[in-house]
ROSERO-720865 format. One record per atom (N, C-alpha, C): residue in three letters; atom name; x negated, z, y negated. Coordinates in steps of 0.2 Angstrom, whole numbers. Atoms other than C-alpha are relative to their C-alpha. Last residue first. Layout:
% residues N
+-----+----+-------+-------+-------+
|  aa | at |     x |     z |     y |
+-----+----+-------+-------+-------+
| ALA | CA |     X |     Z |     Y |
...
+-----+----+-------+-------+-------+
//
This chain:
% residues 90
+-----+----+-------+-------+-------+
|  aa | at |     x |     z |     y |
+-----+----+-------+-------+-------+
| UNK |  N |     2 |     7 |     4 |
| UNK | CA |   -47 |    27 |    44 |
| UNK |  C |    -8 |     1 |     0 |
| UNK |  N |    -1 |     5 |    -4 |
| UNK | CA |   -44 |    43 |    58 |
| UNK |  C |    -2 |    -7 |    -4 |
| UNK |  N |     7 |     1 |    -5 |
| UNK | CA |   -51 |    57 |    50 |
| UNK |  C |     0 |    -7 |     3 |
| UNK |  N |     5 |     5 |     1 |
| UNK | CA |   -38 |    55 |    38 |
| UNK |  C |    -6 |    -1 |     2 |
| UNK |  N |    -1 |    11 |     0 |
| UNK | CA |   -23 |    55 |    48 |
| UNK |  C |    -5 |    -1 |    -3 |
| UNK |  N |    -2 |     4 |    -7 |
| UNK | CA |   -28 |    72 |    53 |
| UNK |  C |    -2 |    -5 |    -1 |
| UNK |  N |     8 |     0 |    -3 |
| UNK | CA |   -35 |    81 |    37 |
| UNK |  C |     1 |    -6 |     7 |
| UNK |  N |     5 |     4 |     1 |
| UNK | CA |   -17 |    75 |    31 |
| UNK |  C |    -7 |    -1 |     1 |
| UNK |  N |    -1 |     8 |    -2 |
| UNK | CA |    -7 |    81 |    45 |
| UNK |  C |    -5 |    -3 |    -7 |
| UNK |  N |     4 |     2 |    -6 |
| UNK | CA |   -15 |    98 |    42 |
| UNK |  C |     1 |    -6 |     1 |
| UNK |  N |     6 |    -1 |     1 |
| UNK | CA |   -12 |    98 |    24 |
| UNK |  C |    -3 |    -2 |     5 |
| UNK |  N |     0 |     8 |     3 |
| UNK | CA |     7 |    92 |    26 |
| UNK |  C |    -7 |     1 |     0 |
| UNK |  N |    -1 |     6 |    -5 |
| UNK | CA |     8 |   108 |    39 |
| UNK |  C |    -2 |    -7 |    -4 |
| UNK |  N |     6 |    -4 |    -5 |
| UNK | CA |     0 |   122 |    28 |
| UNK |  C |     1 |    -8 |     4 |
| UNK |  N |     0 |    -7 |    -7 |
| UNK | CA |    12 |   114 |    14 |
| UNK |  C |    -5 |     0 |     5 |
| UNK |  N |    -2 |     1 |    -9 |
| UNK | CA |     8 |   103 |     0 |
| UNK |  C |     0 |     7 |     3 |
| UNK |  N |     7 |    -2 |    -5 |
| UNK | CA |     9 |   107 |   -18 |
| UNK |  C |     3 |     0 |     6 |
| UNK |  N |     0 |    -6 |     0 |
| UNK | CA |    25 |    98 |   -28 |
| UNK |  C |    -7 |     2 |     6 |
| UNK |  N |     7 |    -1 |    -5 |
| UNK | CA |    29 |    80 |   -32 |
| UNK |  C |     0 |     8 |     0 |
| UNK |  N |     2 |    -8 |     3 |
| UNK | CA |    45 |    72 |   -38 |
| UNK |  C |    -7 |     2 |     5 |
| UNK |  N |    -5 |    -4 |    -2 |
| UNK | CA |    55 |    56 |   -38 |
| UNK |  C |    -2 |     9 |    -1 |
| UNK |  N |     1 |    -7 |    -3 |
| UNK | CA |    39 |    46 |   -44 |
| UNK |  C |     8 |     3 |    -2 |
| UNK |  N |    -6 |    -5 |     5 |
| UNK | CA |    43 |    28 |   -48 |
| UNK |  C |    -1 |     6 |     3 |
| UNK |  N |    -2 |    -7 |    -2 |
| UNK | CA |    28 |    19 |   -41 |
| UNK |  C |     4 |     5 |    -5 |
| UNK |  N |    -1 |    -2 |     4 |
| UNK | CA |    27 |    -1 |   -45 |
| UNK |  C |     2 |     7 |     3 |
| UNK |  N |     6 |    -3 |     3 |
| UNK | CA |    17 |   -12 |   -36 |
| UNK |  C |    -1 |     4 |    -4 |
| UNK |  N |     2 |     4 |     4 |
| UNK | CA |    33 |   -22 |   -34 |
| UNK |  C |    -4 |     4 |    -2 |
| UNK |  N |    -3 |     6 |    -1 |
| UNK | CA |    45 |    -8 |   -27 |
| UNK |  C |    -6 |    -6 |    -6 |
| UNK |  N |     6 |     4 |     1 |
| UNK | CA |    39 |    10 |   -23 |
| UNK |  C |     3 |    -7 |     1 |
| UNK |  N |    -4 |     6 |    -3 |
| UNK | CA |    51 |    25 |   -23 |
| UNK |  C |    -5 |    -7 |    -2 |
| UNK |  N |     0 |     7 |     6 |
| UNK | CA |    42 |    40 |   -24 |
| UNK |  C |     3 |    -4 |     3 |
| UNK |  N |    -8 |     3 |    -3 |
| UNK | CA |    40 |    59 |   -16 |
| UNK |  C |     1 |    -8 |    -4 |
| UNK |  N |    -5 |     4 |     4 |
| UNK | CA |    24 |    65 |   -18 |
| UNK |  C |     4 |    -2 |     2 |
| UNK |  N |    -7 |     4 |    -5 |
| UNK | CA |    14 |    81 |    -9 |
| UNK |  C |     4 |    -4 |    -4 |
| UNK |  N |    -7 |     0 |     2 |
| UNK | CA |    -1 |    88 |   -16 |
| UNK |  C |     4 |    -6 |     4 |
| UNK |  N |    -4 |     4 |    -2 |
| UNK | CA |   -16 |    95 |   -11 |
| UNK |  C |     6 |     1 |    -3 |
| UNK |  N |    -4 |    -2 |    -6 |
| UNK | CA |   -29 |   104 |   -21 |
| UNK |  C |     4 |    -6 |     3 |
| UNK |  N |     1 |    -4 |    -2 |
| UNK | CA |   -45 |    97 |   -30 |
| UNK |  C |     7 |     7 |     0 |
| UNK |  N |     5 |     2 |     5 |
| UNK | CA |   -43 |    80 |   -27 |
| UNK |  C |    -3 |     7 |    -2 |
| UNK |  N |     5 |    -6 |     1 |
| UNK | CA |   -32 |    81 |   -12 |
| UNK |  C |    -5 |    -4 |    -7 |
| UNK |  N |     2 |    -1 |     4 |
| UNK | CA |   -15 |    71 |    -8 |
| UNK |  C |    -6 |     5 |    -1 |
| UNK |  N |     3 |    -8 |     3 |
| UNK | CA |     0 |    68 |     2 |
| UNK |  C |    -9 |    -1 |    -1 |
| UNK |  N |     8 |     2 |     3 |
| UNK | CA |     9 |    50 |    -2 |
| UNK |  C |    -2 |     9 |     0 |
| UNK |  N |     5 |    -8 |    -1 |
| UNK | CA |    27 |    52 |     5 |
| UNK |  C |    -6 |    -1 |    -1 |
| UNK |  N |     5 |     0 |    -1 |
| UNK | CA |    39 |    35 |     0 |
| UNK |  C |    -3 |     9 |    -2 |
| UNK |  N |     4 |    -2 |     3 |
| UNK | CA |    57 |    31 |    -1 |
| UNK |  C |    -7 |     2 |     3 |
| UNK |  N |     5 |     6 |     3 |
| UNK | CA |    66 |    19 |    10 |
| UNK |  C |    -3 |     3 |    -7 |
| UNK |  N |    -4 |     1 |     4 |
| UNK | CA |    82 |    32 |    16 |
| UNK |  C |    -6 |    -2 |    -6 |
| UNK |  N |    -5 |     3 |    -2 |
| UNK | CA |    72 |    36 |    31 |
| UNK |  C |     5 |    -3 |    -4 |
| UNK |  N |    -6 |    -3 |    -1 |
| UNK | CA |    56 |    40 |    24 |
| UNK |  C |     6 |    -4 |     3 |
| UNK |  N |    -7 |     4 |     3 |
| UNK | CA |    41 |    29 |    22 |
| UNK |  C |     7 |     5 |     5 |
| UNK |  N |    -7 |     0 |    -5 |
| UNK | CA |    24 |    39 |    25 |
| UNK |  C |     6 |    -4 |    -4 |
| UNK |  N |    -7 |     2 |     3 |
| UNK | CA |     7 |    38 |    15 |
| UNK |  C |     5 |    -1 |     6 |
| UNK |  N |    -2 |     3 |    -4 |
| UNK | CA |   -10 |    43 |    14 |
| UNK |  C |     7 |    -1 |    -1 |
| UNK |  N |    -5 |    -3 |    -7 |
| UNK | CA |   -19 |    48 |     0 |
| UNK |  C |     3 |    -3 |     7 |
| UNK |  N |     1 |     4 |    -6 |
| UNK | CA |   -37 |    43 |    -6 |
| UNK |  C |     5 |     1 |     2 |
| UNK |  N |     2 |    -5 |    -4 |
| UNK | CA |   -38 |    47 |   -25 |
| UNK |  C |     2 |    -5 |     8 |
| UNK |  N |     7 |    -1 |    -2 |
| UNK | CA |   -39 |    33 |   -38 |
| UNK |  C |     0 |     5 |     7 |
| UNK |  N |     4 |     5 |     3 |
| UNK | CA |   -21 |    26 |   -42 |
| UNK |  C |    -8 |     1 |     4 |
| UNK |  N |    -2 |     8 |    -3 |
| UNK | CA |   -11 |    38 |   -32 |
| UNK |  C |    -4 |    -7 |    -1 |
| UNK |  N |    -1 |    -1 |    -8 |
| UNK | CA |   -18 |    55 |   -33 |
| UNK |  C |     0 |    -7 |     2 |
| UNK |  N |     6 |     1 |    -3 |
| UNK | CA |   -25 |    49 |   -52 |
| UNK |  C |     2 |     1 |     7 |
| UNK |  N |     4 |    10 |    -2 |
| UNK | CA |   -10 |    45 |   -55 |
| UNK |  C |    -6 |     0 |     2 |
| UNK |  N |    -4 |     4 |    -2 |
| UNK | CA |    -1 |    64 |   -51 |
| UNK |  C |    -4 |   -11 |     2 |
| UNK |  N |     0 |     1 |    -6 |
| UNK | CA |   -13 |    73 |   -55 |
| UNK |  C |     2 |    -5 |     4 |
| UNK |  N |     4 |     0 |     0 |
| UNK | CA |   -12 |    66 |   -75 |
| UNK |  C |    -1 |     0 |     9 |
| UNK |  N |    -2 |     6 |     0 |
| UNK | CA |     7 |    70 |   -75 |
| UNK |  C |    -8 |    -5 |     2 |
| UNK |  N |    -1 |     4 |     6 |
| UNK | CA |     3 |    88 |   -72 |
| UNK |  C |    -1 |    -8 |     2 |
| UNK |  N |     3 |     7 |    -2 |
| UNK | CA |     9 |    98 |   -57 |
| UNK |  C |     0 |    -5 |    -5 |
| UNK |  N |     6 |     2 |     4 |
| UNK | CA |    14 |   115 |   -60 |
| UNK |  C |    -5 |    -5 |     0 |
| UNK |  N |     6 |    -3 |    -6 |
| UNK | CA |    26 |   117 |   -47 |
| UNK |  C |    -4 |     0 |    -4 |
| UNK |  N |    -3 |    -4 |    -5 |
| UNK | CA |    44 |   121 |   -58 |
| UNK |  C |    -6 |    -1 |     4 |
| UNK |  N |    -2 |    -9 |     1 |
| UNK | CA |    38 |   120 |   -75 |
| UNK |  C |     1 |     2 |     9 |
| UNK |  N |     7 |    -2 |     3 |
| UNK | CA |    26 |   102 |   -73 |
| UNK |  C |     2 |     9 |     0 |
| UNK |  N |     7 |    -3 |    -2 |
| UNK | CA |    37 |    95 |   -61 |
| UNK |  C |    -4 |     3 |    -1 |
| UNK |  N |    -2 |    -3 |    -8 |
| UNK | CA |    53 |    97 |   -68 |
| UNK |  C |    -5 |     1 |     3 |
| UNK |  N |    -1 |    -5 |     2 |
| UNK | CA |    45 |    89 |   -85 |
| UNK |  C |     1 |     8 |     5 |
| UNK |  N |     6 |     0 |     0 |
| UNK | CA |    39 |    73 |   -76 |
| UNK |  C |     3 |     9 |    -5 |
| UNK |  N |     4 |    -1 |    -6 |
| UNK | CA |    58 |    73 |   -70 |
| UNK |  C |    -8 |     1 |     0 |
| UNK |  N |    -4 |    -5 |     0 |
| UNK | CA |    64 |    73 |   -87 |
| UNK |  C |    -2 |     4 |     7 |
| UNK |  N |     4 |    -7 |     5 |
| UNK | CA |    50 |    63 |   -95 |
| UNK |  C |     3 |     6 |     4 |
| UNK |  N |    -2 |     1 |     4 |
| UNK | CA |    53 |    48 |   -81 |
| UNK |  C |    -2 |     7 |    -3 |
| UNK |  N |    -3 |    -7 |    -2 |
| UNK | CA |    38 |    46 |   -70 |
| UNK |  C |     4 |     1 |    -7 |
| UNK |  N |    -4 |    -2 |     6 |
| UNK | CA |    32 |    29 |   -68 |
| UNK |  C |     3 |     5 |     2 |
| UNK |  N |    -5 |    -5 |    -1 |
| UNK | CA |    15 |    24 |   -60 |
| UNK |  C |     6 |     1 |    -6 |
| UNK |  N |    -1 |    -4 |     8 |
| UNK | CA |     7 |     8 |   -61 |
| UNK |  C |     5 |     5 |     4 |
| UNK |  N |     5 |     1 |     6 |
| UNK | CA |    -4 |    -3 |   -48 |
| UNK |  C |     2 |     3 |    -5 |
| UNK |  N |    -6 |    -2 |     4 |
| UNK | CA |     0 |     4 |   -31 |
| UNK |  C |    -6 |     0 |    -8 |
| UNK |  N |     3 |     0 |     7 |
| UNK | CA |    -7 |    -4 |   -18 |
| UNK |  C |     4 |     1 |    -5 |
| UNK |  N |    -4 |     0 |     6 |
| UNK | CA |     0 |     0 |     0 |
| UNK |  C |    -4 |     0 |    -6 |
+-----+----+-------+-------+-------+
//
């Protein structure tokens, strides 16, 4: 998956920032430069989990090299572990 711009509406980039403390900044860099990996949900949005210096977890909808962020929030014990997983493997 290539993702060439990120879009986080203010109101949802505001919900992230008060409710898990996850700045808008982490957020592209996770996507644009960092290494994540990535899942497709059942109802065709996307899970990108994430490390640069913690992990995090994103939710997005992705159309036309376009990532519309839904929400992001710190990973859990278990999204951690599947990420050390899957990335040993690339």
């Amino acid at each position: 998956m290539r993702i060439k711009k990120v879009l986080i509406e203010l109101n949802i980039e505001e919900k992230i920032n008060k409710k898990h403390g996850i700045y808008r900044e982490e957020i592209e860099y996770a996507l644009l430069d960092g290494k994540p990996i990535f899942f497709r949900t059942k109802d065709n949005k996307y899970v990108a989990i994430t490390s640069k210096e913690r992990y995090i977890t994103i939710i997005f909808l992705f159309k036309k090299g376009i990532a519309n962020i839904r929400t992001a929030y710190p990973s859990s014990d278990w999204q951690i572990r599947l990420y050390k997983k899957k990335g040993l493997r690339k």
